[in-house]
TIVEX-453127 format. One record per residue (C-alpha): z negated, x negated, y. Coordinates in steps of 0.05 Angstrom, whole numbers, padded with zeros to 5 digits. Layout:
REM residues N
[rec [Z X Y]],
...
//
This chain:
REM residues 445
[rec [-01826 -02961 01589]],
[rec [-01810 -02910 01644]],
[rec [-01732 -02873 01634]],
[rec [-01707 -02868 01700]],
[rec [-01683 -02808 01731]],
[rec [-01606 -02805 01726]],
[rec [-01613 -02825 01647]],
[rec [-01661 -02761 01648]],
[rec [-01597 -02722 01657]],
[rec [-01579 -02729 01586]],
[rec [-01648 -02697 01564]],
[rec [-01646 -02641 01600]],
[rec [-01578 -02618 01591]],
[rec [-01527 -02599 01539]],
[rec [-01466 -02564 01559]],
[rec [-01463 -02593 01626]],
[rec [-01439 -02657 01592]],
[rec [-01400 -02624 01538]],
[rec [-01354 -02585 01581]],
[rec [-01391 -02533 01596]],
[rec [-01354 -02475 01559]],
[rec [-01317 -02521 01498]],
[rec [-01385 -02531 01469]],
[rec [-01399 -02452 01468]],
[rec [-01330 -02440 01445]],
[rec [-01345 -02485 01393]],
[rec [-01406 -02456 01365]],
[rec [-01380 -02386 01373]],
[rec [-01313 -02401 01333]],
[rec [-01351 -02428 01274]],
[rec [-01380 -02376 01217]],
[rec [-01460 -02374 01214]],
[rec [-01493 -02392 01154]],
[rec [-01546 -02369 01118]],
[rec [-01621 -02388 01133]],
[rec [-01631 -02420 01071]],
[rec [-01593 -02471 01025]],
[rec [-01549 -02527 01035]],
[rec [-01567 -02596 01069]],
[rec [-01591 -02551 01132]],
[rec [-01647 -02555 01158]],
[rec [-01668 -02604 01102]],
[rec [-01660 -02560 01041]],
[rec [-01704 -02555 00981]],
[rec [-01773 -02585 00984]],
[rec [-01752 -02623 01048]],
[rec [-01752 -02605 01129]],
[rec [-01708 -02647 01172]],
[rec [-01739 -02656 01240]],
[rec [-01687 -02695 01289]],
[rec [-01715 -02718 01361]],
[rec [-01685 -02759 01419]],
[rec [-01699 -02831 01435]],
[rec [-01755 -02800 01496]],
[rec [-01775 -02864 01511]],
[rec [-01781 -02945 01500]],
[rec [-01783 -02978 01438]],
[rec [-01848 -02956 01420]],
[rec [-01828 -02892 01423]],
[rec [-01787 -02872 01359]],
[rec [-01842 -02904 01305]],
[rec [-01900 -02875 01340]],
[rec [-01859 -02821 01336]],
[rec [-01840 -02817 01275]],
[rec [-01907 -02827 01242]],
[rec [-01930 -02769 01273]],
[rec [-01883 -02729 01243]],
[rec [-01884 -02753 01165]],
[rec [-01959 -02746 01164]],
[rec [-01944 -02671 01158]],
[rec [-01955 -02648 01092]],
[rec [-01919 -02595 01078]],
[rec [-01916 -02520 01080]],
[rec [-01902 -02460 01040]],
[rec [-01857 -02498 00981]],
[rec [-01831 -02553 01029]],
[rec [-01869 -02620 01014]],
[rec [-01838 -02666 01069]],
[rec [-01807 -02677 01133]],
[rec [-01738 -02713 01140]],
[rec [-01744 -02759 01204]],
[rec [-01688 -02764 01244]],
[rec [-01678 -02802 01314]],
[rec [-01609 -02784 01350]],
[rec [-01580 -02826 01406]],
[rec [-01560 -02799 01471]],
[rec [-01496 -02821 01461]],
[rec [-01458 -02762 01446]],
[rec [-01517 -02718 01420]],
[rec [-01480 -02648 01446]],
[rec [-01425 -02669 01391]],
[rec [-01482 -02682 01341]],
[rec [-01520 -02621 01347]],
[rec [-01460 -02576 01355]],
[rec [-01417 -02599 01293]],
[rec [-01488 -02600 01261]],
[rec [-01517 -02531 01272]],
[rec [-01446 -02501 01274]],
[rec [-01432 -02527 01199]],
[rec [-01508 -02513 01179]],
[rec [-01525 -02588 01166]],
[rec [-01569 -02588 01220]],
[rec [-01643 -02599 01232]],
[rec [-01696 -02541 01229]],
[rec [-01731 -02566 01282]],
[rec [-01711 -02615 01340]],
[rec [-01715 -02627 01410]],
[rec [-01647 -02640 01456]],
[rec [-01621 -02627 01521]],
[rec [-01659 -02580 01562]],
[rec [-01618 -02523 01559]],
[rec [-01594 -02538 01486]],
[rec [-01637 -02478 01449]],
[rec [-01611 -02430 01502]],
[rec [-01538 -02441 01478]],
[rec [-01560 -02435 01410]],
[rec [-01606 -02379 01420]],
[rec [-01541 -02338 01438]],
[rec [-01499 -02363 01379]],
[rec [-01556 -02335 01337]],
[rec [-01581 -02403 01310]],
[rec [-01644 -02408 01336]],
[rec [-01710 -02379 01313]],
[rec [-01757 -02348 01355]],
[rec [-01823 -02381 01362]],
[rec [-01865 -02320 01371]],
[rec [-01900 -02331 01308]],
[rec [-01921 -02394 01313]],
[rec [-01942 -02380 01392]],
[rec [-01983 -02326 01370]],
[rec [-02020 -02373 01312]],
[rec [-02036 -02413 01365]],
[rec [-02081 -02367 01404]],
[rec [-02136 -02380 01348]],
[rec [-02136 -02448 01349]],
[rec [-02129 -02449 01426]],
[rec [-02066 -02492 01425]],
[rec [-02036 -02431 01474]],
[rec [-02082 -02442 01524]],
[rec [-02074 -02518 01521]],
[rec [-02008 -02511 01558]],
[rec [-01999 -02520 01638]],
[rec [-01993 -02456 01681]],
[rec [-01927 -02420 01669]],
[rec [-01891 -02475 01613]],
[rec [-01888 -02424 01562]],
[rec [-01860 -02374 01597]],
[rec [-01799 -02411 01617]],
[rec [-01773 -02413 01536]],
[rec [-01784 -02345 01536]],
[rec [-01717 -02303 01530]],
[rec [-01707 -02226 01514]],
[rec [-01714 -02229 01447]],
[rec [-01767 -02279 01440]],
[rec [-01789 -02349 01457]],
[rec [-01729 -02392 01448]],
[rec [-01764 -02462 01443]],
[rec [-01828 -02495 01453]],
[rec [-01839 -02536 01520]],
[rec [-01848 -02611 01502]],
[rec [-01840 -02664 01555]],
[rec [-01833 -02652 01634]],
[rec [-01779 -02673 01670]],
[rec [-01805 -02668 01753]],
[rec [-01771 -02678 01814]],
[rec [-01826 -02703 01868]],
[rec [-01830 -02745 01937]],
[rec [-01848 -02813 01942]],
[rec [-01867 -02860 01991]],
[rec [-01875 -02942 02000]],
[rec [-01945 -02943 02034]],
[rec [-01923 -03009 02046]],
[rec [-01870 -03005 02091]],
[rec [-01904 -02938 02125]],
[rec [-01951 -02987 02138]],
[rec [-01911 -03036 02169]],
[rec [-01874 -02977 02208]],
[rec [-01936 -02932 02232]],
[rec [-01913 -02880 02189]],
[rec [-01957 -02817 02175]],
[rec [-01946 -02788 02112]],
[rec [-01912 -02710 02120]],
[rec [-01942 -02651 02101]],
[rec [-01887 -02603 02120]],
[rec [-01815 -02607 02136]],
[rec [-01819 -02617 02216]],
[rec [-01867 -02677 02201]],
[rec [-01824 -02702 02151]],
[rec [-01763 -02700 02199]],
[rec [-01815 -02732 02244]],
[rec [-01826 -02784 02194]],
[rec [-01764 -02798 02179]],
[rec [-01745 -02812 02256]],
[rec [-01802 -02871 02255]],
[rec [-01778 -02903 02193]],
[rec [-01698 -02906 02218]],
[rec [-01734 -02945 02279]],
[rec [-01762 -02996 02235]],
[rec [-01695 -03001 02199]],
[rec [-01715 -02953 02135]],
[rec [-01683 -02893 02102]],
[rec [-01730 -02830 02097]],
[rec [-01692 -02784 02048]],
[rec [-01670 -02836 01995]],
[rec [-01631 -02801 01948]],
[rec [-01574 -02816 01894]],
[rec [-01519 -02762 01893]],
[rec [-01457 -02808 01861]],
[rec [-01423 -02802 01786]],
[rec [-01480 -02795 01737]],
[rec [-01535 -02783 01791]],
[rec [-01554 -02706 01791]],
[rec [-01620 -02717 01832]],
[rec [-01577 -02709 01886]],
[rec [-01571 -02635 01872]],
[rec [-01637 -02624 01843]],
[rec [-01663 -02639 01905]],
[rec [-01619 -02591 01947]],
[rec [-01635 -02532 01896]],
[rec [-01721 -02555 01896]],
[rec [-01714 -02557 01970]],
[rec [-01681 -02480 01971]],
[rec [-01740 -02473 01925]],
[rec [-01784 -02490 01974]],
[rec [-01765 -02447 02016]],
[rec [-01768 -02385 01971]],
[rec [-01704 -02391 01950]],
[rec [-01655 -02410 01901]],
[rec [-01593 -02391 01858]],
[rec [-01609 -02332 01810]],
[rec [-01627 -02259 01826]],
[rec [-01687 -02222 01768]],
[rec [-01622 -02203 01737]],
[rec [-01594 -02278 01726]],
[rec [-01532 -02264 01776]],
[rec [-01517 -02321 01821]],
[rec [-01546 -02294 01885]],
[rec [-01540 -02364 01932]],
[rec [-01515 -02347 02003]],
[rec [-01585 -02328 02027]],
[rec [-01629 -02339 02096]],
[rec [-01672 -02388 02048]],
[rec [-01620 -02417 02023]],
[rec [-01582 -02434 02093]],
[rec [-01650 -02461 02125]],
[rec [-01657 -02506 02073]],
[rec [-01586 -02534 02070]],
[rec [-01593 -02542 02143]],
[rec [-01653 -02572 02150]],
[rec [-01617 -02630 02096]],
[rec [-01561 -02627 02143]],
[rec [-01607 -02640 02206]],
[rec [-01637 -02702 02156]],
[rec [-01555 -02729 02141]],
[rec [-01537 -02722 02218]],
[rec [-01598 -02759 02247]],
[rec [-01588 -02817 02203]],
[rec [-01643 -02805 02160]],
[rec [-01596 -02804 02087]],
[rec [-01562 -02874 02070]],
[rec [-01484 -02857 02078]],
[rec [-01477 -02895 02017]],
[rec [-01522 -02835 01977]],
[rec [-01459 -02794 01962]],
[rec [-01438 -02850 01921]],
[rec [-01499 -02883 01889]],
[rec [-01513 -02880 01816]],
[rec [-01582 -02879 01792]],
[rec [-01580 -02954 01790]],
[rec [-01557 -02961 01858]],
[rec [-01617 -02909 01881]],
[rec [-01672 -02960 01850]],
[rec [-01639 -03021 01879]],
[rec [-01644 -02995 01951]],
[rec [-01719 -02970 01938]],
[rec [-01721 -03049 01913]],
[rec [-01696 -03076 01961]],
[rec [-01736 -03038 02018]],
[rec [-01681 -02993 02045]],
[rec [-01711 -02930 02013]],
[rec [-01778 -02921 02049]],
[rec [-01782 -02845 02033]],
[rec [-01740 -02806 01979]],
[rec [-01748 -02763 01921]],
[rec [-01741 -02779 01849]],
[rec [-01766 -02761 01780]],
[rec [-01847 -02773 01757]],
[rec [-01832 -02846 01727]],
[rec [-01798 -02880 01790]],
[rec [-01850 -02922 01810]],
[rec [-01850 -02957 01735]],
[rec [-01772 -02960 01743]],
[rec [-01782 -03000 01802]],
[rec [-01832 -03048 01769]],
[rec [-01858 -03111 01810]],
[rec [-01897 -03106 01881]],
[rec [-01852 -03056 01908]],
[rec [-01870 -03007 01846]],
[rec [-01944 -03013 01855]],
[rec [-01936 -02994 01928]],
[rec [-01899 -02927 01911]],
[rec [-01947 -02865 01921]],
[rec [-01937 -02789 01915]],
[rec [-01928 -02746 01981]],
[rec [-01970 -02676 01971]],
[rec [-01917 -02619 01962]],
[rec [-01886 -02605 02031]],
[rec [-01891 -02531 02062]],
[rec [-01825 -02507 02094]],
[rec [-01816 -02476 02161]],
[rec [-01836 -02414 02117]],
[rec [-01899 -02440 02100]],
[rec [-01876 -02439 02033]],
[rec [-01891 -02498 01974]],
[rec [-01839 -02512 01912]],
[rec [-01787 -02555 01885]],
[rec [-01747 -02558 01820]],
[rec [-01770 -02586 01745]],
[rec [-01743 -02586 01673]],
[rec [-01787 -02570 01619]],
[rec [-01756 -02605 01561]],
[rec [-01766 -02574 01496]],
[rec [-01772 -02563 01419]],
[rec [-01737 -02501 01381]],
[rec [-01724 -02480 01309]],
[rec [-01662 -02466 01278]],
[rec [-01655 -02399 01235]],
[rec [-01619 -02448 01180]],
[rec [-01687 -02479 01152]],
[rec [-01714 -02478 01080]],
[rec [-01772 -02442 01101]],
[rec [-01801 -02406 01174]],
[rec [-01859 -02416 01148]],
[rec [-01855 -02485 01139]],
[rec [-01820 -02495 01209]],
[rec [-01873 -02455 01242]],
[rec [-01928 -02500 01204]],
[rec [-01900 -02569 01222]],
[rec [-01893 -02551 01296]],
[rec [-01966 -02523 01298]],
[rec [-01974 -02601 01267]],
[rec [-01938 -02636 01314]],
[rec [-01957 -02607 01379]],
[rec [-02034 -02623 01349]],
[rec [-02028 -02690 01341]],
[rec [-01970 -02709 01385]],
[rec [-02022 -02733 01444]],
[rec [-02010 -02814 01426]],
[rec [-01942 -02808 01454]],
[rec [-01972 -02807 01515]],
[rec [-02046 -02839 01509]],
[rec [-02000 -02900 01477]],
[rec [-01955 -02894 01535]],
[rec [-01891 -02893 01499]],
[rec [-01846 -02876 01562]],
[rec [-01849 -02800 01545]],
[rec [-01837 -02756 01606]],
[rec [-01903 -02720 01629]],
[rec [-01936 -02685 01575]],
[rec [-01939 -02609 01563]],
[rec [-02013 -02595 01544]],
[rec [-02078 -02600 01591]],
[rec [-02113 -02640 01538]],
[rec [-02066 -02697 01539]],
[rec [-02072 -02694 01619]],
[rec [-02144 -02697 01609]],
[rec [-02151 -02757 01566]],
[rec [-02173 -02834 01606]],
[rec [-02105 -02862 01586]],
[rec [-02062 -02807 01628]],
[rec [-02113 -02801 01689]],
[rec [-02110 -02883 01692]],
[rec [-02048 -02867 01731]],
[rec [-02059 -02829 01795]],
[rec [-01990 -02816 01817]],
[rec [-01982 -02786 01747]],
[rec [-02045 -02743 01760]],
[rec [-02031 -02720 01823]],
[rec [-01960 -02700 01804]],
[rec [-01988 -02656 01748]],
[rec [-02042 -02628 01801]],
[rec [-02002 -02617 01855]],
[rec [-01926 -02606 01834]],
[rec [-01929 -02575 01758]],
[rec [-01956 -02508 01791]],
[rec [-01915 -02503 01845]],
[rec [-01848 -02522 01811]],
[rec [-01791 -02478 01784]],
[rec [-01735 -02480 01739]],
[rec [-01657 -02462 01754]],
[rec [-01672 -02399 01741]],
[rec [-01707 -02379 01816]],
[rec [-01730 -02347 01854]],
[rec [-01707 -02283 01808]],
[rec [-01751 -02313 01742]],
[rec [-01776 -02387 01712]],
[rec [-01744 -02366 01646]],
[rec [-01683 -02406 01633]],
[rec [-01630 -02365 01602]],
[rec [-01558 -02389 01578]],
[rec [-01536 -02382 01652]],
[rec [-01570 -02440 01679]],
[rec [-01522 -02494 01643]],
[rec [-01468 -02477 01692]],
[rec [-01502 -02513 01744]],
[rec [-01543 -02570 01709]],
[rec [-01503 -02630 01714]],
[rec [-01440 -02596 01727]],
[rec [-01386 -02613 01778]],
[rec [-01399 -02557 01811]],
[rec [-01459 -02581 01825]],
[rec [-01433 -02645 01846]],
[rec [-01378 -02629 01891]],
[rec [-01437 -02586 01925]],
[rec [-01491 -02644 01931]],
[rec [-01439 -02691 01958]],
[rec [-01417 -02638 02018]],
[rec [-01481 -02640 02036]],
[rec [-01500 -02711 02037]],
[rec [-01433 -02734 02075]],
[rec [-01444 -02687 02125]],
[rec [-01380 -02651 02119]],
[rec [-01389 -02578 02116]],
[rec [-01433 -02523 02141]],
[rec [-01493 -02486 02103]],
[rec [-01465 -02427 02095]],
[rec [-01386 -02452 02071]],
[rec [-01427 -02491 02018]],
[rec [-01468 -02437 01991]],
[rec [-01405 -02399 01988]],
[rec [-01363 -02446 01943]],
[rec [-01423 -02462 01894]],
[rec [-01441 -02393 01890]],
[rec [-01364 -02371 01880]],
[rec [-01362 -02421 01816]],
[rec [-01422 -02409 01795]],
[rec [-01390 -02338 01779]],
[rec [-01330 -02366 01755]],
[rec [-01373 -02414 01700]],
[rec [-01422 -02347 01683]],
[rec [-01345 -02315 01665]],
[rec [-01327 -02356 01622]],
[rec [-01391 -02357 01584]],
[rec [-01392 -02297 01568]],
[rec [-01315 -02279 01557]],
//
């Protein structure tokens, strides 16, 4: 079963939905443990290994299976299976971690390992990357994942599951309208003007409470362009000439017609009812929105190639969820061991299509059960190399930074400006950039 895209929030981010600083302040104002001992971790003979509920209901035992047929490592002779709900997971982990009662491996939001990384509670996966080279695991990985966990001191997590942001299409109705599908942003603006003639929206989008696509998009679009909102030094560096011809060129889309005035408001849910019900002819979403739409409308969804900008440039934005270990374990060794494990045999999560986002290794993108969906394949092809995380144009490694603007209001109150056509480029850029430096001082007062 396919997660659609504004539940995907939730397994990307952590602080964003914790309150941003409170969850840091939290962490930091509790002592740190030791790495051994106690129920974290698992303790003993036992390693507690807690995942999210990724995908449908097929998910967790399939899951779960492949974690308990590890068989133990260096004194530890079992793994501790744990699935934790969405529903208030930043508490979970926080308390968790911060009392040392936590897992010694998980996954979590997106941006989870990078708030823990700078408490000190995470352990760096360098020795288990560098296992990997023999046994050509390393390798196995898309172009650039493992680089985005990788912080100064070492790699903070483990990529796991994708989260993309891509454009789709209804060859359908571009049928019906004489549509040509775009392959840059003039021809999409070109597009766009045919399909509001035929009574269709050509940037559908979802930018209301709960539904951060709307700013994804605005941030992979200044990505296109070359742009976005950190410097090489991970200082907020937004007002920029990429930056302003890509908000404009969304404001050129907003004024023409081309965005449903009702996208400043519209949850996720509202988003797939208007692709349902043939209002959204054109708009971008995450990798699994054609099996959120389901029925005839669903199998008509395709993939639109990566559009150039005026530039001649090619990106957009994407979220590679991930695993990490936690320094509180009853053995490294053990934790390095059962992730080698996992990530070895983790492949029937997707070949048994269990509603996992799109996978992290080439081999699993390789096998008939993945490439028996070609909007998946050509979203893997096409968008995984071109695609970059919060942290661009300055680097793709995420740092504890980023979480000021993933699913914050911030972000919001930006991607709502924009799509109600009420401000100017530049005046927009200025206020997100201005709190994004007001956020970054608080983290790190």
């Amino acid at each position: 079963m396919a997660q659609q895209s504004g539940a995907a929030f939730t397994r990307r981010t952590f602080i964003g939905v914790a309150g941003g600083v409170a969850a840091s302040t939290l962490l930091a104002a509790c002592s740190r443990g030791g790495t051994t001992g106690g129920g974290g971790g698992g303790g003993g003979k036992s390693l507690k290994f807690w995942n999210m509920p990724w995908g449908g209901t097929t998910f967790a035992p399939t899951d779960k299976k492949i974690a308990t047929g590890w068989k133990g490592a260096d004194g530890v002779t079992s793994v501790t299976y744990q699935n934790v709900p969405w529903a208030n997971f930043t508490q979970t982990f926080s308390s968790a971690v911060a009392s040392n009662t936590g897992p010694a491996v998980s996954s979590g939001g997106g941006t989870q390992a990078f708030l823990f990384e700078s408490q000190g509670k995470i352990a760096y996966a360098d020795d288990a990357i560098a296992s990997w080279e023999s046994n050509g695991l390393k390798d196995d990985f898309l172009p650039g994942l493992l680089d985005t966990m990788k912080v100064d001191k070492g790699y903070a997590a483990v990529p796991y599951n994708l989260d993309m942001r891509v454009l789709w299409y209804n060859e359908q109705l571009f049928q019906q309208a004489g549509a040509e599908v775009p392959t840059d942003w003039q021809s999409y603006l070109n597009t766009c003007a045919v399909l509001k003639k035929a009574g269709y929206y050509g940037f559908g989008v979802a930018a209301g409470a709960g539904a951060y696509t709307g700013g994804h998009i605005l941030v992979g679009l200044m990505i296109n362009n070359g742009g976005g909102l950190f410097d090489e030094n991970h200082e907020p560096n937004v007002v920029t000439p990429e930056n302003t011809e890509a908000i404009e060129f969304v404001l050129e889309a907003v004024s023409k017609g081309y965005v449903d005035p009702g996208s400043v408001q519209y949850t996720s849910d509202n988003g797939q009812t208007q692709w349902k019900n043939k209002k959204f002819a054109m708009g971008w979403e995450g990798a699994g929105n054609a099996a959120a739409i389901g029925g005839d409308v669903g199998a008509a969804m395709k993939i639109v190639s990566p559009l150039k900008s005026d530039s001649g440039k090619q990106g957009m934005l994407y979220f590679p969820n991930n695993i990490m270990m936690y320094t509180n374990t009853p053995s490294q060794k053990a934790s390095n061991d059962f992730l080698t494990f996992y990530y070895q045999n983790m492949k029937t999560l997707w070949t048994q299509k269990t509603g996992i986002g799109l996978p992290p290794l080439k081999s699993i993108t390789e096998t008939p059960e993945f490439q028996s969906d070609p909007n998946q394949v050509k979203i893997i092809k096409e968008y995984q190399p071109i695609s970059h995380t919060w942290a661009a144009p300055g680097s793709d490694s995420l740092f504890l930074g980023v979480t000021t603007v993933d699913g914050t209001p911030i972000m919001d109150t930006f991607a709502q400006s924009i799509y109600g056509g009420k401000t100017d480029a530049k005046s927009a850029l200025t206020t997100l950039q201005n709190g994004i430096k007001d956020s970054l001082a608080k983290l790190k007062s």
